[in-house]
C-alpha positions as CSV (number, residue, x, y, z in Angstrom):
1,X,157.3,139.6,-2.3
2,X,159.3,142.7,-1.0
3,X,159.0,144.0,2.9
4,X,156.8,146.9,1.5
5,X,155.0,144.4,-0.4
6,X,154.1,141.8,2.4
7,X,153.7,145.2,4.8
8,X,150.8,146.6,2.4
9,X,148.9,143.0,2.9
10,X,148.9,142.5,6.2
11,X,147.8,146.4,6.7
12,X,145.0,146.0,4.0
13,X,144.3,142.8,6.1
14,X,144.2,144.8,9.7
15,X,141.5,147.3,7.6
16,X,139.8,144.5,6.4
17,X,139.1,142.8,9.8
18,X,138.1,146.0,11.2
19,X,135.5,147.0,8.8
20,X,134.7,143.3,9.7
21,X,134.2,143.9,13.0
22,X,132.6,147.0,13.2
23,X,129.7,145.6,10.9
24,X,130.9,148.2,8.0
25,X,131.9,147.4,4.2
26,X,134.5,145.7,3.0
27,X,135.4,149.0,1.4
28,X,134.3,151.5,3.5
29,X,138.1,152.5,4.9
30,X,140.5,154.1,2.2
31,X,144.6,153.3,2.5
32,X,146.5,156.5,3.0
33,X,150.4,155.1,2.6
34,X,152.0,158.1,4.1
35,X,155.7,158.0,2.5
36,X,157.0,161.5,4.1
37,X,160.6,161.1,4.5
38,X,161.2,157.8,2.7
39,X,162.9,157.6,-0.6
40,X,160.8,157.5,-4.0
41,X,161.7,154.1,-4.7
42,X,159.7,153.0,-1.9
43,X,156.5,154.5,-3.3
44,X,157.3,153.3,-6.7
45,X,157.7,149.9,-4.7
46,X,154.4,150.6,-3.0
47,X,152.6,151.4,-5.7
48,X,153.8,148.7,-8.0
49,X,151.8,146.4,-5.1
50,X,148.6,148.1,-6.0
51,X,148.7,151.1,-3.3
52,X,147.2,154.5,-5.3
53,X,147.1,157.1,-2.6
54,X,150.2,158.7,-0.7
55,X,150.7,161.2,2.2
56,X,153.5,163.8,2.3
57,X,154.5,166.2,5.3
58,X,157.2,168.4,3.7
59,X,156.3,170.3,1.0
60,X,159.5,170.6,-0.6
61,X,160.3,166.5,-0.6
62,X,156.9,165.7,-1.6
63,X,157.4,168.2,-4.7
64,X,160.7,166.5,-5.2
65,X,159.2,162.7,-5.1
66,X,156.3,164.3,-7.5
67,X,159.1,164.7,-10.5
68,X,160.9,161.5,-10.1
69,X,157.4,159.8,-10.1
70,X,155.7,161.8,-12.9
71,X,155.2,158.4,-14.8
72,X,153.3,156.9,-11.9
73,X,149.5,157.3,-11.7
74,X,149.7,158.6,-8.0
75,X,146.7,160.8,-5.8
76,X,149.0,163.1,-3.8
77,X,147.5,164.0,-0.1
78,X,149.2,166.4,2.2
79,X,148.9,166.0,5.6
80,X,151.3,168.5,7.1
81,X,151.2,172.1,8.9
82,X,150.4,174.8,6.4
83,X,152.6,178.0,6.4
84,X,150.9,180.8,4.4
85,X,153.6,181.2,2.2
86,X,153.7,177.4,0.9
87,X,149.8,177.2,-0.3
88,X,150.5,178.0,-3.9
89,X,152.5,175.2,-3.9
90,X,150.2,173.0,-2.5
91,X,147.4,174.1,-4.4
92,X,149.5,173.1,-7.5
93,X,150.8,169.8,-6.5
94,X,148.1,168.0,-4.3
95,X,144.1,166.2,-4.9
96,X,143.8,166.8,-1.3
97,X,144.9,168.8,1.6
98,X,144.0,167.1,5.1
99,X,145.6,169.7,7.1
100,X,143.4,172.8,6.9
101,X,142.3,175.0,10.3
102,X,141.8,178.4,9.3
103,X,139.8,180.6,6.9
104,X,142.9,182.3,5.7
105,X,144.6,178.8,4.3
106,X,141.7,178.2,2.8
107,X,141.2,181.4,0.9
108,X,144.9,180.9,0.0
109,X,144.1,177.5,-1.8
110,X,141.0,178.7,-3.1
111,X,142.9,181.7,-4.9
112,X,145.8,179.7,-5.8
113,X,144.0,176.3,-7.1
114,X,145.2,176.5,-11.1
115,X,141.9,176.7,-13.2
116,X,142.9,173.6,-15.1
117,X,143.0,171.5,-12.0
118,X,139.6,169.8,-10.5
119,X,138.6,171.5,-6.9
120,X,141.3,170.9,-4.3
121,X,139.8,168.0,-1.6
122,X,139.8,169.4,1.7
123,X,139.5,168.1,5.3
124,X,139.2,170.6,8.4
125,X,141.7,169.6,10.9
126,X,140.5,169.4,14.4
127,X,142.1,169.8,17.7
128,X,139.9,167.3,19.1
129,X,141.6,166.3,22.3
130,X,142.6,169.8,23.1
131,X,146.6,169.3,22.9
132,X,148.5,172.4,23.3
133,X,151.6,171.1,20.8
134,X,148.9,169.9,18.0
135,X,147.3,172.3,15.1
136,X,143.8,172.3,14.4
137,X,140.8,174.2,15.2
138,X,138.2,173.2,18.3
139,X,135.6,171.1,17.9
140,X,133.1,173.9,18.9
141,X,134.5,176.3,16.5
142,X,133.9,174.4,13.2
143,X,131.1,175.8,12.4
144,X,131.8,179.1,12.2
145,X,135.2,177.9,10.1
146,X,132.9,175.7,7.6
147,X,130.6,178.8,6.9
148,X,133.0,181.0,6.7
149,X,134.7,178.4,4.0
150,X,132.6,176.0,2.5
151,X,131.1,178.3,-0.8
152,X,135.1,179.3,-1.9
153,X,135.6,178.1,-5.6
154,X,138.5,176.1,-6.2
155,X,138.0,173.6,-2.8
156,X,135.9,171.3,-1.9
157,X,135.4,170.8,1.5
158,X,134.8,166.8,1.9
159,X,135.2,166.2,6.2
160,X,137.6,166.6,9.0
161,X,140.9,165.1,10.0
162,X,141.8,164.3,13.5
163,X,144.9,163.1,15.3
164,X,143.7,162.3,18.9
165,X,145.7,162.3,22.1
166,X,148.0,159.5,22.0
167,X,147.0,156.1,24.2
168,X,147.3,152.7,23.6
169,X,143.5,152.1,25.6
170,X,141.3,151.2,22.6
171,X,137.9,152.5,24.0
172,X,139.7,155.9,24.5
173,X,141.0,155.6,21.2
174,X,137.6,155.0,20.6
175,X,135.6,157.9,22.0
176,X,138.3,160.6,21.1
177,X,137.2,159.6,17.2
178,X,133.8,158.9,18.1
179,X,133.3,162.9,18.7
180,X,134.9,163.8,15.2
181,X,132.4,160.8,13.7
182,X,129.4,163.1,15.6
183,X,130.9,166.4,14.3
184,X,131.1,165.1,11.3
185,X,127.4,164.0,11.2
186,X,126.3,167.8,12.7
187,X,128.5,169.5,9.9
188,X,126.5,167.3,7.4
189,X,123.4,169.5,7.9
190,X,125.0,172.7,6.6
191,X,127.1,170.8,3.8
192,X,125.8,167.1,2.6
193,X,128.3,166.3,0.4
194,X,131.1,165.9,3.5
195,X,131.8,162.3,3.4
196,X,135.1,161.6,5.0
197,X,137.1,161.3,8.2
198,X,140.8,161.3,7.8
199,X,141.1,159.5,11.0
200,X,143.4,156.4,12.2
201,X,147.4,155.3,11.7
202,X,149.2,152.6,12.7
203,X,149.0,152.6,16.1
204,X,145.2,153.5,16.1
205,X,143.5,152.2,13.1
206,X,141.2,149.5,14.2
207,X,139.4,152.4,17.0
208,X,139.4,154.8,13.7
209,X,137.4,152.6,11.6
210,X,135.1,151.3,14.7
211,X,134.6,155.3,14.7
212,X,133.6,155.6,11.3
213,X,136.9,156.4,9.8
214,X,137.4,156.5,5.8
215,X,140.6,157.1,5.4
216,X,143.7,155.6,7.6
217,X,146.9,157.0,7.4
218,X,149.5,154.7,7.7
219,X,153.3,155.1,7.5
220,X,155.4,153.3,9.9
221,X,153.5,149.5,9.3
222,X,154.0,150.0,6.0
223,X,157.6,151.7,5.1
224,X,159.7,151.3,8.9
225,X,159.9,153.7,11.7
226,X,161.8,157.2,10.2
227,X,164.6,157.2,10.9
């Protein structure tokens, strides 16, 4: 087996024991391989090992990876800042967008979502640990962003994404996702069909899932650190 090969098993293992552990399903927790700034061989070496589901940052590379791996059956997620002037692009290229925090963005992809494509998936991003150097909007401020959002054709809005303060204490780990897991659960009143937290990467993942998580986004344990 290849690096990337024996790297996607013992990650799938790591999710595996923490769905254990937290007393969830044994698929409960989606793989998120998040391949921004490594080559497109990589994710053709990925996904020959079974991996479906990729992460990009850059909107330009990720478009670029898109053409060299047109024969590949591949769900493209972004996960980076939006600039206004890059969602037509996204709205063409992507099945989900992870990354949203204002109204504005999403009316953007709303409007730009081609009419032959099925609703773009979208999580809220949330600011949850109050970081001055992170996007995302406050946690007492989604609902006013969900109401304002959540009947625009062309999306569908399916939960909130989250990348907590950084610690290696798991129980902080813990609570920081443990308050998107409750938002999450309050949001649900106004719109039932939200069903996922984009929460959890490699440093973090087993806390994510203890917290509900459905999708972990990993990069580094699975392709090396960027270099």
């Amino acid at each position: 087996m290849s690096k990337i090969t024996d790297n996607l098993v013992l990650v799938q293992q790591r999710i595996s024991k923490a769905l254990t552990d937290a007393g969830r399903a044994e698929n409960d927790t989606q793989l998120l391989a998040v391949s921004k700034t490594k080559p497109a061989e990589f994710i053709r070496e990925a996904h020959a090992a079974g991996q479906r589901c990729f992460g990009e940052n850059y909107l330009q590379e990720a478009v670029e990876k898109q053409q060299q791996l047109a024969d590949l059956d591949i769900e493209w997620h972004y996960i980076g800042p939006i600039q206004s002037n890059k969602t037509r692009a996204i709205a063409e290229h992507f099945a989900w967008v992870h990354s949203v925090d204002r109204a504005k963005v999403a009316r953007r992809l709303s409007e730009q979502r081609p009419d032959g494509l099925p609703p773009l998936n979208i999580c809220l991003q949330v600011n949850v640990d109050k970081e001055e150097s992170k996007s995302g909007v406050f946690l007492e401020d989604l609902p006013t962003l969900l109401s304002d959002i959540k009947d625009l054709p062309g999306i569908r809005i399916r939960g909130l994404m989250a990348i907590p303060a950084p610690t290696d204490d798991f129980e902080q780990q813990r609570q920081s996702f443990a308050k998107l897991h409750t938002a999450l659960l309050e949001l649900q009143a106004q719109s039932p069909h939200m069903d996922t937290l984009s929460m959890g990467m490699s440093g973090d993942l087993e806390a994510a899932i203890a917290a509900g998580s459905t999708i972990v986004r990993i990069g580094t344990d699975i392709f090396g650190a960027r270099s």
